[in-house]
mmCIF entry with sequence, helices, sheets and N, C-alpha, C, O atoms, coordinates in Angstrom:
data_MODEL
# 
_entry.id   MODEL 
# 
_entity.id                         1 
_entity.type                       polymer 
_entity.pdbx_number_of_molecules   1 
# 
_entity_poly.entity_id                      1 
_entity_poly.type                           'polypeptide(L)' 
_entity_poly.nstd_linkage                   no 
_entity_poly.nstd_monomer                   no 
_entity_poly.pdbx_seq_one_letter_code       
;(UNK)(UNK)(UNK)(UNK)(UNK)(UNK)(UNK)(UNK)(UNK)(UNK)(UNK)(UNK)(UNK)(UNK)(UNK)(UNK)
(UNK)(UNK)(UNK)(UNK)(UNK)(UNK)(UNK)(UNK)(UNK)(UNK)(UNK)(UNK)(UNK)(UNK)(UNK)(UNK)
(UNK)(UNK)(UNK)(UNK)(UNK)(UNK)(UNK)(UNK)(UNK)(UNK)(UNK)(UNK)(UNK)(UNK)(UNK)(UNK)
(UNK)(UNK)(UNK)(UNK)(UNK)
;
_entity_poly.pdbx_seq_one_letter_code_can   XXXXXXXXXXXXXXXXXXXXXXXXXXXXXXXXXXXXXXXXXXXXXXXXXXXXX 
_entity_poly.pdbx_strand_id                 A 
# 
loop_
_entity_poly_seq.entity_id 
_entity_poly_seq.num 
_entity_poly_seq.mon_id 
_entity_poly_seq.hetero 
1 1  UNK n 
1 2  UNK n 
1 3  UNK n 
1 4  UNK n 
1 5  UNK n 
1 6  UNK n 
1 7  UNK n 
1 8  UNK n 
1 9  UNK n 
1 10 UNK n 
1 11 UNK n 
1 12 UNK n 
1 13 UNK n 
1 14 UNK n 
1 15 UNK n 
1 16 UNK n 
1 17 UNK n 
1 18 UNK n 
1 19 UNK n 
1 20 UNK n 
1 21 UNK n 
1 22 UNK n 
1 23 UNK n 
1 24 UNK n 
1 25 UNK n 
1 26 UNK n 
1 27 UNK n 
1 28 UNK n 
1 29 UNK n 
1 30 UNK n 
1 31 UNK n 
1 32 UNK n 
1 33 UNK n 
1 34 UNK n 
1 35 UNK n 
1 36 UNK n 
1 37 UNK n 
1 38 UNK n 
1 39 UNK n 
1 40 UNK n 
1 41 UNK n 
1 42 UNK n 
1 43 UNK n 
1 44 UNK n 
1 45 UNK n 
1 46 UNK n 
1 47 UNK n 
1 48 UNK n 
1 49 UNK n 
1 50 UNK n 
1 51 UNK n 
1 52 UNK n 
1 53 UNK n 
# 
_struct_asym.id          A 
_struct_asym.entity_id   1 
# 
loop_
_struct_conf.conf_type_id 
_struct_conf.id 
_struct_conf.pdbx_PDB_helix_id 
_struct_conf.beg_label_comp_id 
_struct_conf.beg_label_asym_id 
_struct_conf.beg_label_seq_id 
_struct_conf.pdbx_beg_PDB_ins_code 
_struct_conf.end_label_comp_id 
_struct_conf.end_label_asym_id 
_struct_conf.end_label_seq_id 
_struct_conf.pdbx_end_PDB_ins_code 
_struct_conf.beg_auth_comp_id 
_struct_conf.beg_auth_asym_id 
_struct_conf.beg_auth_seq_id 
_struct_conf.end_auth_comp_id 
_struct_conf.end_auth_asym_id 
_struct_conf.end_auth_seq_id 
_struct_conf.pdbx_PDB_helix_class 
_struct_conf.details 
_struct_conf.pdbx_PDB_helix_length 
HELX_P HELX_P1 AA1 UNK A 2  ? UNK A 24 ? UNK A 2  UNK A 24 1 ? 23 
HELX_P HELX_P2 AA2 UNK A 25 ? UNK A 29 ? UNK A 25 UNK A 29 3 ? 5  
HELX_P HELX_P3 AA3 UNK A 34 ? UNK A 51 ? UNK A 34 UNK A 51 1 ? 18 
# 
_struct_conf_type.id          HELX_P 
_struct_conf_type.criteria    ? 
_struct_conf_type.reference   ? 
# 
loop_
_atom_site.group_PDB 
_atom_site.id 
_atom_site.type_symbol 
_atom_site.label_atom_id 
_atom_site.label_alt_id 
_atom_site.label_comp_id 
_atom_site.label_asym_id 
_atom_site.label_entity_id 
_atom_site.label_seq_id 
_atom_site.pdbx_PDB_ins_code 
_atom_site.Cartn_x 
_atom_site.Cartn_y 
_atom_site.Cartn_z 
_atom_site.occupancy 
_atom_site.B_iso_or_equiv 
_atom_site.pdbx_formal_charge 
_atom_site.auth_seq_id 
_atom_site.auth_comp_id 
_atom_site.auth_asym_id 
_atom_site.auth_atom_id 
_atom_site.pdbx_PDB_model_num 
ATOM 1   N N  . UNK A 1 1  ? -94.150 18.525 -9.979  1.00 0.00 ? 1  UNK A N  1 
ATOM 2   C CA . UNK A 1 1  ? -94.313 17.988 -11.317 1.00 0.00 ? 1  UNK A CA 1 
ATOM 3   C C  . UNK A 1 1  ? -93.043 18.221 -12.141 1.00 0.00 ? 1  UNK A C  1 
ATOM 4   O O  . UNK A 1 1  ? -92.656 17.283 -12.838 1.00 0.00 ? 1  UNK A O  1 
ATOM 5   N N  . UNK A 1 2  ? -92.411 19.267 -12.140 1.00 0.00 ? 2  UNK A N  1 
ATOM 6   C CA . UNK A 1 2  ? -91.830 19.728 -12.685 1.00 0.00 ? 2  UNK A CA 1 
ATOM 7   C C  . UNK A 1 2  ? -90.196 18.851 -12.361 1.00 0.00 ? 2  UNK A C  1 
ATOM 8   O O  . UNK A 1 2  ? -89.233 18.888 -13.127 1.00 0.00 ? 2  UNK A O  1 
ATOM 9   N N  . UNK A 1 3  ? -90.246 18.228 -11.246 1.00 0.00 ? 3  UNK A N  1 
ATOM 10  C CA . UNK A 1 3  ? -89.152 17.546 -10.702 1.00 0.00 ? 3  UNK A CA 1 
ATOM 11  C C  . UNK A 1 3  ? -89.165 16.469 -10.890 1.00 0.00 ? 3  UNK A C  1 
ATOM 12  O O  . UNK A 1 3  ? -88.048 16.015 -11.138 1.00 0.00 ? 3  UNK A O  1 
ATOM 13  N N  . UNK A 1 4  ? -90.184 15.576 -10.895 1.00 0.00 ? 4  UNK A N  1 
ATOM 14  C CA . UNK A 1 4  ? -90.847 14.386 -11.786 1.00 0.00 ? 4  UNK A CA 1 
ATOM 15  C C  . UNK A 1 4  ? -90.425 14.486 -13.412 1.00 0.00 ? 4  UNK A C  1 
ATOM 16  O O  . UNK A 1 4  ? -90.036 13.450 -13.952 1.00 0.00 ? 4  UNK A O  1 
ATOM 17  N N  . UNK A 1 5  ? -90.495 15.634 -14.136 1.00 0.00 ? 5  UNK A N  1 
ATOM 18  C CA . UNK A 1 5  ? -90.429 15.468 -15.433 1.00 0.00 ? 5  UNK A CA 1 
ATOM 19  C C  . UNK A 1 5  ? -88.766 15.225 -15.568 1.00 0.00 ? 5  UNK A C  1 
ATOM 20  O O  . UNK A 1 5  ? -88.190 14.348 -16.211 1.00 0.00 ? 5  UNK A O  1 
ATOM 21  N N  . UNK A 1 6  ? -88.161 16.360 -14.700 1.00 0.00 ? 6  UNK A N  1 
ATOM 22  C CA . UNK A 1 6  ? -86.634 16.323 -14.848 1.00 0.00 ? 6  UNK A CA 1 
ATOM 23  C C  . UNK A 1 6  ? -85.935 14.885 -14.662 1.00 0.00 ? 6  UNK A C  1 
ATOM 24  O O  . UNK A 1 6  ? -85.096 14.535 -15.492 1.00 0.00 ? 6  UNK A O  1 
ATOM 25  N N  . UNK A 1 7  ? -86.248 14.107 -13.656 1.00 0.00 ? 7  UNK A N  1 
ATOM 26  C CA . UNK A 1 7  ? -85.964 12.816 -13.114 1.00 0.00 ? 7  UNK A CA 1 
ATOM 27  C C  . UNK A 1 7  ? -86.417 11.913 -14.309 1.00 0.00 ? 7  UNK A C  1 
ATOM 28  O O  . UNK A 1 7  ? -85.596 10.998 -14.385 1.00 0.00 ? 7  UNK A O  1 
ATOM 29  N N  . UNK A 1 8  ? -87.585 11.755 -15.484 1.00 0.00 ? 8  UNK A N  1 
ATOM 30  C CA . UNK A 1 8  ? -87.759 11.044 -16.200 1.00 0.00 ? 8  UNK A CA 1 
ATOM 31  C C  . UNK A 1 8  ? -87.093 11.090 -17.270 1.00 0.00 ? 8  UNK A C  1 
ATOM 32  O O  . UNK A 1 8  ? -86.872 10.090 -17.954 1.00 0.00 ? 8  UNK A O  1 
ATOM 33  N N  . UNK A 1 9  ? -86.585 12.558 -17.624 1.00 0.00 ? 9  UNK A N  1 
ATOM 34  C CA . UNK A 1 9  ? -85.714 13.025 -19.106 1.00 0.00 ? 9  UNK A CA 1 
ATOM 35  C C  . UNK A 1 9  ? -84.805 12.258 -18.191 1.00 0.00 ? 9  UNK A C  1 
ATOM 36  O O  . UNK A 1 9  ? -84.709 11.107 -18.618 1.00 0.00 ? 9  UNK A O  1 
ATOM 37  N N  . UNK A 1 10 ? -84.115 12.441 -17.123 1.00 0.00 ? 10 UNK A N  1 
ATOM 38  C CA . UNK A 1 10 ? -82.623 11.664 -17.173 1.00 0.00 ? 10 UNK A CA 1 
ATOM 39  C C  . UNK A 1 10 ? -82.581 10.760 -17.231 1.00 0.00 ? 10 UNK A C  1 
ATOM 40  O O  . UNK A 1 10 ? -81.559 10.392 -17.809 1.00 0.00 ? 10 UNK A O  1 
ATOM 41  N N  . UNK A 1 11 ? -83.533 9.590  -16.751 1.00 0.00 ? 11 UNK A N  1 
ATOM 42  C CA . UNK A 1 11 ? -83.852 8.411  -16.993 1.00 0.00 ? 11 UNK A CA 1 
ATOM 43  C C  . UNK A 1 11 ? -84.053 7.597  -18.067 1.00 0.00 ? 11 UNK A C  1 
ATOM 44  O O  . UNK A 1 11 ? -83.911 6.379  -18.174 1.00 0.00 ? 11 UNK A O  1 
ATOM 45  N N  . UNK A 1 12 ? -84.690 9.117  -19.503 1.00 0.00 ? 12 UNK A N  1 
ATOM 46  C CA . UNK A 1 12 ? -84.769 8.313  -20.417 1.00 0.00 ? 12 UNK A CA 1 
ATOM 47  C C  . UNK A 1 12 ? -83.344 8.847  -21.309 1.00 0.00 ? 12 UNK A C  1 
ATOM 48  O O  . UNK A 1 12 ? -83.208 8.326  -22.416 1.00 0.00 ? 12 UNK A O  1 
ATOM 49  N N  . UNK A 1 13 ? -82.434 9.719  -20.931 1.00 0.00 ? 13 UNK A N  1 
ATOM 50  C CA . UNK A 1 13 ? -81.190 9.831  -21.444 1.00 0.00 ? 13 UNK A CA 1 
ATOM 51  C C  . UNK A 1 13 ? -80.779 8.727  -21.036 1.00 0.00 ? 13 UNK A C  1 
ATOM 52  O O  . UNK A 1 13 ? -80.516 8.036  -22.021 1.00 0.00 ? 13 UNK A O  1 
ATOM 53  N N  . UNK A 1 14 ? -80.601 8.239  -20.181 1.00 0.00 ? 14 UNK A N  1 
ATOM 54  C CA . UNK A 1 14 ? -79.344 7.309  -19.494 1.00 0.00 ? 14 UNK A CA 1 
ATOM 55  C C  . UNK A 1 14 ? -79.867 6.060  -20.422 1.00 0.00 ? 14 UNK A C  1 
ATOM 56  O O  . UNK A 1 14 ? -78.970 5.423  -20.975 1.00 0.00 ? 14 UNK A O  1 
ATOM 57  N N  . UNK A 1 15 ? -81.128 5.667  -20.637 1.00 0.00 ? 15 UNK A N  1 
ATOM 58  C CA . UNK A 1 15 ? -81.230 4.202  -20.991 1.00 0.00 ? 15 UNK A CA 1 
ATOM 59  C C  . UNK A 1 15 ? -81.188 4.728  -22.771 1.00 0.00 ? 15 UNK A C  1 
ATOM 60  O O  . UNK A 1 15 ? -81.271 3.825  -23.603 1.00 0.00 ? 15 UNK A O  1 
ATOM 61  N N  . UNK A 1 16 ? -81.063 6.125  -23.244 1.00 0.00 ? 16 UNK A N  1 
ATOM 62  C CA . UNK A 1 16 ? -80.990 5.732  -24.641 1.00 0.00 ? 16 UNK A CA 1 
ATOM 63  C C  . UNK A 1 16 ? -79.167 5.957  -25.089 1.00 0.00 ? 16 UNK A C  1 
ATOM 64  O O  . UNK A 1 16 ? -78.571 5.674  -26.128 1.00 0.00 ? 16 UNK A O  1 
ATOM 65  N N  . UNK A 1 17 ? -78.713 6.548  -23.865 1.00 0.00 ? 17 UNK A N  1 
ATOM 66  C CA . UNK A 1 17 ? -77.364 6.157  -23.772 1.00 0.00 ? 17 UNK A CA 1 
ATOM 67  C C  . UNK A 1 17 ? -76.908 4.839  -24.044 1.00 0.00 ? 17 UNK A C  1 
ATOM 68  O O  . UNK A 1 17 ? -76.204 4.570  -25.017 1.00 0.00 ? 17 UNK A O  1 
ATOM 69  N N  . UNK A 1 18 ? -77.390 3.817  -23.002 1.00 0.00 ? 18 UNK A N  1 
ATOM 70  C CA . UNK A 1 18 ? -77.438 2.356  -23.220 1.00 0.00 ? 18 UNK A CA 1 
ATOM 71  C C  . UNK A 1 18 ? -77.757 1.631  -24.604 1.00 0.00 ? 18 UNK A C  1 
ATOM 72  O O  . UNK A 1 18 ? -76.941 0.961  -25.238 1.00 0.00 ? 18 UNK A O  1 
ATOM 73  N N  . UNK A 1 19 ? -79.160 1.890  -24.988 1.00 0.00 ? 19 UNK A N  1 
ATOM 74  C CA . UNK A 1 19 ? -79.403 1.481  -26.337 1.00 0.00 ? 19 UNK A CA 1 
ATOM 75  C C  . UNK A 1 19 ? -78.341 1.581  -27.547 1.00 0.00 ? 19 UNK A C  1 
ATOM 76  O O  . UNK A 1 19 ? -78.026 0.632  -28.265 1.00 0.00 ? 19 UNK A O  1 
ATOM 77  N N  . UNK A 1 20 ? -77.750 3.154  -27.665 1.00 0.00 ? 20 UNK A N  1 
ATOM 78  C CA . UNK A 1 20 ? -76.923 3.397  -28.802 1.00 0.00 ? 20 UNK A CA 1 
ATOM 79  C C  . UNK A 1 20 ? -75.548 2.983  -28.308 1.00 0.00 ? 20 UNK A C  1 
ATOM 80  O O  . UNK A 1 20 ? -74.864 2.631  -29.270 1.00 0.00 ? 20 UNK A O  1 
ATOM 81  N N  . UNK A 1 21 ? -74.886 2.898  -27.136 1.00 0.00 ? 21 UNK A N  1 
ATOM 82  C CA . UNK A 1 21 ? -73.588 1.881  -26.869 1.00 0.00 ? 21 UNK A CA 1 
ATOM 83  C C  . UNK A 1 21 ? -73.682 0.570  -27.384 1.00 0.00 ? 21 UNK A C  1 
ATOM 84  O O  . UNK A 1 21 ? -72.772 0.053  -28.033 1.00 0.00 ? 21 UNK A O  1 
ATOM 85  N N  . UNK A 1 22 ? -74.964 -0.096 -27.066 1.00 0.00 ? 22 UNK A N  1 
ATOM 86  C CA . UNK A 1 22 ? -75.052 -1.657 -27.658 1.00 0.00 ? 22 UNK A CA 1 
ATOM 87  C C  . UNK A 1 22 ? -74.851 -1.869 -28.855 1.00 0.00 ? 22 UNK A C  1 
ATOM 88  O O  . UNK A 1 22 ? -73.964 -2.469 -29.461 1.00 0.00 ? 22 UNK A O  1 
ATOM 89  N N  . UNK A 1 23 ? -76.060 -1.139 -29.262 1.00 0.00 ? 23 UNK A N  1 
ATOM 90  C CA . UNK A 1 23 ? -76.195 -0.883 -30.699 1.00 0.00 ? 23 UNK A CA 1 
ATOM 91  C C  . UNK A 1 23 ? -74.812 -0.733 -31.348 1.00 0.00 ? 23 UNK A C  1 
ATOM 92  O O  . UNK A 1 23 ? -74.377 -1.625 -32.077 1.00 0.00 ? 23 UNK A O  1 
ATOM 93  N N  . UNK A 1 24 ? -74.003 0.568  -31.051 1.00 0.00 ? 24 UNK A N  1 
ATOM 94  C CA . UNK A 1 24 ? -72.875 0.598  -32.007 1.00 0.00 ? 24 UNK A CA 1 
ATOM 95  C C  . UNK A 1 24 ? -71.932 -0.350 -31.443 1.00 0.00 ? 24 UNK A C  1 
ATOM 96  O O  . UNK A 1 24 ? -70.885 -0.455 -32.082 1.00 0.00 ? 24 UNK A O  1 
ATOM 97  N N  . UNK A 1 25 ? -72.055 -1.120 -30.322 1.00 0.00 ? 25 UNK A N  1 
ATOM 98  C CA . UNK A 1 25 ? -70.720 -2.171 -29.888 1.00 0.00 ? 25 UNK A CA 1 
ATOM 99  C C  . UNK A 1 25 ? -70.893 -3.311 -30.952 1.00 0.00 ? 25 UNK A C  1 
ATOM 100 O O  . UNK A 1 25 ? -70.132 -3.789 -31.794 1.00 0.00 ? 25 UNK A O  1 
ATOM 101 N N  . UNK A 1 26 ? -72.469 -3.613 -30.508 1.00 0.00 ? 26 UNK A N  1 
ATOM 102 C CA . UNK A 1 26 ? -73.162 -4.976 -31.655 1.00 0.00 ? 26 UNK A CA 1 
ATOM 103 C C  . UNK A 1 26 ? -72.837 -5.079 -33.313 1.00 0.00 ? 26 UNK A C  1 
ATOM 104 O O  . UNK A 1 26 ? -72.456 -6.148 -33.792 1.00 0.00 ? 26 UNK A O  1 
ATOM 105 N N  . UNK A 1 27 ? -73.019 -3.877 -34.140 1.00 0.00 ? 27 UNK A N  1 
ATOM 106 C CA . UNK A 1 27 ? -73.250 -3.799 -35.102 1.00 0.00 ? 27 UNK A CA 1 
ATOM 107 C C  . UNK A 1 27 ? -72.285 -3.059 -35.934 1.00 0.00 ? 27 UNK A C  1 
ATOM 108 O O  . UNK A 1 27 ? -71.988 -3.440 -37.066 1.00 0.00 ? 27 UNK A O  1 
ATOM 109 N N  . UNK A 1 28 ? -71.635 -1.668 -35.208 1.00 0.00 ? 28 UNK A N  1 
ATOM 110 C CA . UNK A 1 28 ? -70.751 -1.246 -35.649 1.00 0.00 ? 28 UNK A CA 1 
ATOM 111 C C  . UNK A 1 28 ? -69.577 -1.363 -35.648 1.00 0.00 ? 28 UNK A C  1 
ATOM 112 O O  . UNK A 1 28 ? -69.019 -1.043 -36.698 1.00 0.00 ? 28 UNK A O  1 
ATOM 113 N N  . UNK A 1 29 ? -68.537 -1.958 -34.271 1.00 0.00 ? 29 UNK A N  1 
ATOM 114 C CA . UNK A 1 29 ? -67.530 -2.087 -33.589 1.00 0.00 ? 29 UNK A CA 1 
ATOM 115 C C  . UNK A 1 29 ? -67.249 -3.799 -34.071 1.00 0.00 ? 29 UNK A C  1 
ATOM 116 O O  . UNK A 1 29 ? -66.227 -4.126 -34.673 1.00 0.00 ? 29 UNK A O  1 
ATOM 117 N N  . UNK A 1 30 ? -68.366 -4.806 -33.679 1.00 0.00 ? 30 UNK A N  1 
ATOM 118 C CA . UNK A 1 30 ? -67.910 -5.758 -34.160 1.00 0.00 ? 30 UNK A CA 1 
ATOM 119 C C  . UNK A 1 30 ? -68.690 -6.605 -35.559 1.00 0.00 ? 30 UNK A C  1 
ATOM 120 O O  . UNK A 1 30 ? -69.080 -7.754 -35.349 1.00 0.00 ? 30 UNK A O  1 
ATOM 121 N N  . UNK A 1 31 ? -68.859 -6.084 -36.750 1.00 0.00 ? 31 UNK A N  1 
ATOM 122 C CA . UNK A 1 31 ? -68.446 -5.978 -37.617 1.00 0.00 ? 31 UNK A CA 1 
ATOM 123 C C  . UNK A 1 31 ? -67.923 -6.513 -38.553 1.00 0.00 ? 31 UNK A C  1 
ATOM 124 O O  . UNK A 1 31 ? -67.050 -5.646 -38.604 1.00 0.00 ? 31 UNK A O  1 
ATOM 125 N N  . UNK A 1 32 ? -67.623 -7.252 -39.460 1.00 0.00 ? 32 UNK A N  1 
ATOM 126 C CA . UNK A 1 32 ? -66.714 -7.810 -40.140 1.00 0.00 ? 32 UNK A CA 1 
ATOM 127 C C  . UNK A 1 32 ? -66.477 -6.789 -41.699 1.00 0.00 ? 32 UNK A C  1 
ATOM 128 O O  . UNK A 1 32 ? -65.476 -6.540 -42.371 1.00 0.00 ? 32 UNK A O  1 
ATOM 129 N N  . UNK A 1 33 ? -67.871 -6.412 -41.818 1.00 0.00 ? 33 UNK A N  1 
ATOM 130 C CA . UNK A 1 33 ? -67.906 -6.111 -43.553 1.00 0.00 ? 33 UNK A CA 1 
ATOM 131 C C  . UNK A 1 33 ? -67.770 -4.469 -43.158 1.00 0.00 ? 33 UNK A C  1 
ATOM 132 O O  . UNK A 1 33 ? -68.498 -3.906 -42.340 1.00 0.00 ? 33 UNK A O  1 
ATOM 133 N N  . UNK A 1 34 ? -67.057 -4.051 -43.654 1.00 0.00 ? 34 UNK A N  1 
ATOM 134 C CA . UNK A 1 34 ? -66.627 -2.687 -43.728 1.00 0.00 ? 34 UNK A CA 1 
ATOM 135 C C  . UNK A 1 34 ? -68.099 -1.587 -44.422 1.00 0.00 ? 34 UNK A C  1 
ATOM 136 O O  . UNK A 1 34 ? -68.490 -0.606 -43.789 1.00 0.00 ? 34 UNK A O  1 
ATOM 137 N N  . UNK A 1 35 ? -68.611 -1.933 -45.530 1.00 0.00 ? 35 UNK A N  1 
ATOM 138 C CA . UNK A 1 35 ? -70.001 -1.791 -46.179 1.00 0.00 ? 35 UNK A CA 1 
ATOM 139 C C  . UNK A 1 35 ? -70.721 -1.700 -44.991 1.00 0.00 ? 35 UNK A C  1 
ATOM 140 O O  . UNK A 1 35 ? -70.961 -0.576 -44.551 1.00 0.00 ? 35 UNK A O  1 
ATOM 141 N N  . UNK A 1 36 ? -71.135 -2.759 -44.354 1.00 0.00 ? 36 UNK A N  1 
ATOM 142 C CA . UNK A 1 36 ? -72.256 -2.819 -43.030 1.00 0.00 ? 36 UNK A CA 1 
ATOM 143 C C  . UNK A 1 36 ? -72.031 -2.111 -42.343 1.00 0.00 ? 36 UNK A C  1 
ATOM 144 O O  . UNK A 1 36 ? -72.969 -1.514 -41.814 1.00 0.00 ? 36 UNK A O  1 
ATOM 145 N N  . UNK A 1 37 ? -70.376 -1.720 -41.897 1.00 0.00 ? 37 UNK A N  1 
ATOM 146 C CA . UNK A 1 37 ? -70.329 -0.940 -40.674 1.00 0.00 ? 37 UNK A CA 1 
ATOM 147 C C  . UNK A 1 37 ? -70.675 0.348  -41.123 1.00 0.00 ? 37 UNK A C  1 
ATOM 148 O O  . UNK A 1 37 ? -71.487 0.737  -40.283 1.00 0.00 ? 37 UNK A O  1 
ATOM 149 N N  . UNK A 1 38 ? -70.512 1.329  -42.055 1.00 0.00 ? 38 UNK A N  1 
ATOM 150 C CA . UNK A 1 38 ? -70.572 2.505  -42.814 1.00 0.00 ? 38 UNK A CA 1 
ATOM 151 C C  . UNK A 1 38 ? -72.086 2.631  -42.553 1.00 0.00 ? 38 UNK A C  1 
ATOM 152 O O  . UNK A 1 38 ? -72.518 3.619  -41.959 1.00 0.00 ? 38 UNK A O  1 
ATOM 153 N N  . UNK A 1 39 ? -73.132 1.369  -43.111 1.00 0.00 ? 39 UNK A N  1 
ATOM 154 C CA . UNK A 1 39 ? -74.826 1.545  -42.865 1.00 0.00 ? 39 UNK A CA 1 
ATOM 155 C C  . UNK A 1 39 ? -75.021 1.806  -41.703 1.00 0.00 ? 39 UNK A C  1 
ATOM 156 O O  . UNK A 1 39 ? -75.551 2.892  -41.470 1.00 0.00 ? 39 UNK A O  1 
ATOM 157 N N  . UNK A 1 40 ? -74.673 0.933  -40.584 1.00 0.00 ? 40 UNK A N  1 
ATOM 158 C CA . UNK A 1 40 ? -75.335 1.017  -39.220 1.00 0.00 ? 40 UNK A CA 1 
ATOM 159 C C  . UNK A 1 40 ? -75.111 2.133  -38.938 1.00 0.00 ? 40 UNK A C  1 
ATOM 160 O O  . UNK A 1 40 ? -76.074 2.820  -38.597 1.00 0.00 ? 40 UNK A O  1 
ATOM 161 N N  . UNK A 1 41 ? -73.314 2.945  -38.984 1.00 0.00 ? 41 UNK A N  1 
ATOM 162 C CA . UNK A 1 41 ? -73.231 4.202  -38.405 1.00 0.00 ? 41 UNK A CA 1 
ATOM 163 C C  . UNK A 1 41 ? -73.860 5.083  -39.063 1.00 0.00 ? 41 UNK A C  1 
ATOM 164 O O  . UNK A 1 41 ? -74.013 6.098  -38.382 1.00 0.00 ? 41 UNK A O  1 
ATOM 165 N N  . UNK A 1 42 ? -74.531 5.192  -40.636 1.00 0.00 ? 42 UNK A N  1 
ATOM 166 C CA . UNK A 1 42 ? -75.370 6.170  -40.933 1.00 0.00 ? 42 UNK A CA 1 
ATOM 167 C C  . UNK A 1 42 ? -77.015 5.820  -39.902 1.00 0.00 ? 42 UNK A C  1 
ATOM 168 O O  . UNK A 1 42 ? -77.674 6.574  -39.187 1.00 0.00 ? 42 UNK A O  1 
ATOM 169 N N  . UNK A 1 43 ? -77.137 4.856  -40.142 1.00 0.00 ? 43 UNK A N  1 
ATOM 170 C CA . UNK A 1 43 ? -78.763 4.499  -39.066 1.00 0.00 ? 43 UNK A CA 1 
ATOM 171 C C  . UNK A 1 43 ? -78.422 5.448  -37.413 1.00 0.00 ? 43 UNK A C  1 
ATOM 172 O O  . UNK A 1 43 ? -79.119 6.239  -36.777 1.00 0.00 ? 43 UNK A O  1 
ATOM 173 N N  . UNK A 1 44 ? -76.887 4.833  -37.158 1.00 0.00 ? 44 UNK A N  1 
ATOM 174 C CA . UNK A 1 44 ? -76.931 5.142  -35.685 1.00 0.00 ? 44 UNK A CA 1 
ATOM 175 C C  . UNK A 1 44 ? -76.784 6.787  -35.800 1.00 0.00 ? 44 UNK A C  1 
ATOM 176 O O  . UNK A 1 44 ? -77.018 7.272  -34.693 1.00 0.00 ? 44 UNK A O  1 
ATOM 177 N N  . UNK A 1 45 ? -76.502 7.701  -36.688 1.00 0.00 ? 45 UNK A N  1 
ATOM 178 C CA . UNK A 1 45 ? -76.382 8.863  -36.712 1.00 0.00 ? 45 UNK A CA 1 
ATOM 179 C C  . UNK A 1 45 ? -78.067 9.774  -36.525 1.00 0.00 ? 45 UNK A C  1 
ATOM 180 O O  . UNK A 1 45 ? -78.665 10.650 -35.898 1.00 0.00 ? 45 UNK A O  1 
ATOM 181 N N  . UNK A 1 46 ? -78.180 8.694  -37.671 1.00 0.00 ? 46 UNK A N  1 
ATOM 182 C CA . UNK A 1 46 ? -79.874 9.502  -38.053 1.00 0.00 ? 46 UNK A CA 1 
ATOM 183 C C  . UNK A 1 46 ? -80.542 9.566  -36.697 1.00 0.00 ? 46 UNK A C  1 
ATOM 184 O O  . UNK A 1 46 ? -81.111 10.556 -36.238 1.00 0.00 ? 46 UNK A O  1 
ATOM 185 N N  . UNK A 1 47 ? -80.382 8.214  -36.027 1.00 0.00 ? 47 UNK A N  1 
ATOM 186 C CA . UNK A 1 47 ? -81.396 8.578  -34.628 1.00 0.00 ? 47 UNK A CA 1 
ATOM 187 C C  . UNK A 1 47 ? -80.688 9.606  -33.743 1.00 0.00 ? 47 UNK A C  1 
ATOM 188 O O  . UNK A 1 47 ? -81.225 10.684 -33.487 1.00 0.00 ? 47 UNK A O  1 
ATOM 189 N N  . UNK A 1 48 ? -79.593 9.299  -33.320 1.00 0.00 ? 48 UNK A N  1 
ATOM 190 C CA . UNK A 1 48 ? -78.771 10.333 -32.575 1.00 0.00 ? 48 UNK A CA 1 
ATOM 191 C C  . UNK A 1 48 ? -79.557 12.260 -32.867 1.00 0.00 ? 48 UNK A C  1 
ATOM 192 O O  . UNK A 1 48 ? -79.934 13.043 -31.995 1.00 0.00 ? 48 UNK A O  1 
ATOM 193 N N  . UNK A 1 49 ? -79.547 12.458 -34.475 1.00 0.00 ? 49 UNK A N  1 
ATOM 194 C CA . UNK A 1 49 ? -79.622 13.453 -34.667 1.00 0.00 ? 49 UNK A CA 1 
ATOM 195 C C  . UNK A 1 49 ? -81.110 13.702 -34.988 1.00 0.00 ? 49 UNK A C  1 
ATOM 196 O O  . UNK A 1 49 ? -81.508 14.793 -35.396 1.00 0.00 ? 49 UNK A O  1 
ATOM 197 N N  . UNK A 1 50 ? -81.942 12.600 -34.776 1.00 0.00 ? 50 UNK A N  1 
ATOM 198 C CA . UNK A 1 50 ? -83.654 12.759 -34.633 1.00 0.00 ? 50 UNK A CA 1 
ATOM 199 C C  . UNK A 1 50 ? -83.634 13.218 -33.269 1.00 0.00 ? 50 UNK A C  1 
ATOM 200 O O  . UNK A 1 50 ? -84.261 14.221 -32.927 1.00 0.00 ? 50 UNK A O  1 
ATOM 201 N N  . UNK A 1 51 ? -82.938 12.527 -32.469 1.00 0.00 ? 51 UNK A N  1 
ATOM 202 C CA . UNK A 1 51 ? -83.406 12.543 -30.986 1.00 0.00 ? 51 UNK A CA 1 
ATOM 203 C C  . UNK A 1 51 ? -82.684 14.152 -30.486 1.00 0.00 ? 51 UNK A C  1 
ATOM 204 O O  . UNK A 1 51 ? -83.482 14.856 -29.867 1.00 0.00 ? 51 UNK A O  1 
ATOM 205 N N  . UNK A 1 52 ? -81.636 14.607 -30.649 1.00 0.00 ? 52 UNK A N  1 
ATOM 206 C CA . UNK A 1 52 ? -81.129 15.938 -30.060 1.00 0.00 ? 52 UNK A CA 1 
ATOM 207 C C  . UNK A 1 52 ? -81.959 17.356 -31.033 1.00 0.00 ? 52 UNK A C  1 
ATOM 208 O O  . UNK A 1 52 ? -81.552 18.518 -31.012 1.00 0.00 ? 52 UNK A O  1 
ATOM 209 N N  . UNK A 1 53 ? -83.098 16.887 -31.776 1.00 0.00 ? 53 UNK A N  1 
ATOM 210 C CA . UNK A 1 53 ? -83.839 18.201 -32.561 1.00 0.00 ? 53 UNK A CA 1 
ATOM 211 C C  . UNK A 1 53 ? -84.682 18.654 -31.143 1.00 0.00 ? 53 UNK A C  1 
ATOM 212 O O  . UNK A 1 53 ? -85.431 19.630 -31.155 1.00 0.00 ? 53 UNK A O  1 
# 
């Protein structure tokens, strides 16, 4: 069980790895309004730092 759980945390690291690359490629990286980019990276922070409590 215990090897099952380990194999699913990495599984769900790796795909929320994925999510927040898109995310900040999509929204933060390309960008136009300097304003917008400042929001998303506060959004993309907040989850980052929900998810590592």
């Amino acid at each position: 069980v215990l090897q099952q759980l380990a194999a699913i945390r990495g599984a769900v690291n790796g795909m929320m790895l994925q999510v927040i690359q898109g995310h900040l490629t999509d929204h933060v990286v390309k960008e136009p309004d300097e304003k917008q980019r400042e929001a998303d990276l506060e959004t993309v922070m907040q989850v980052i730092k929900s998810y590592l409590k």
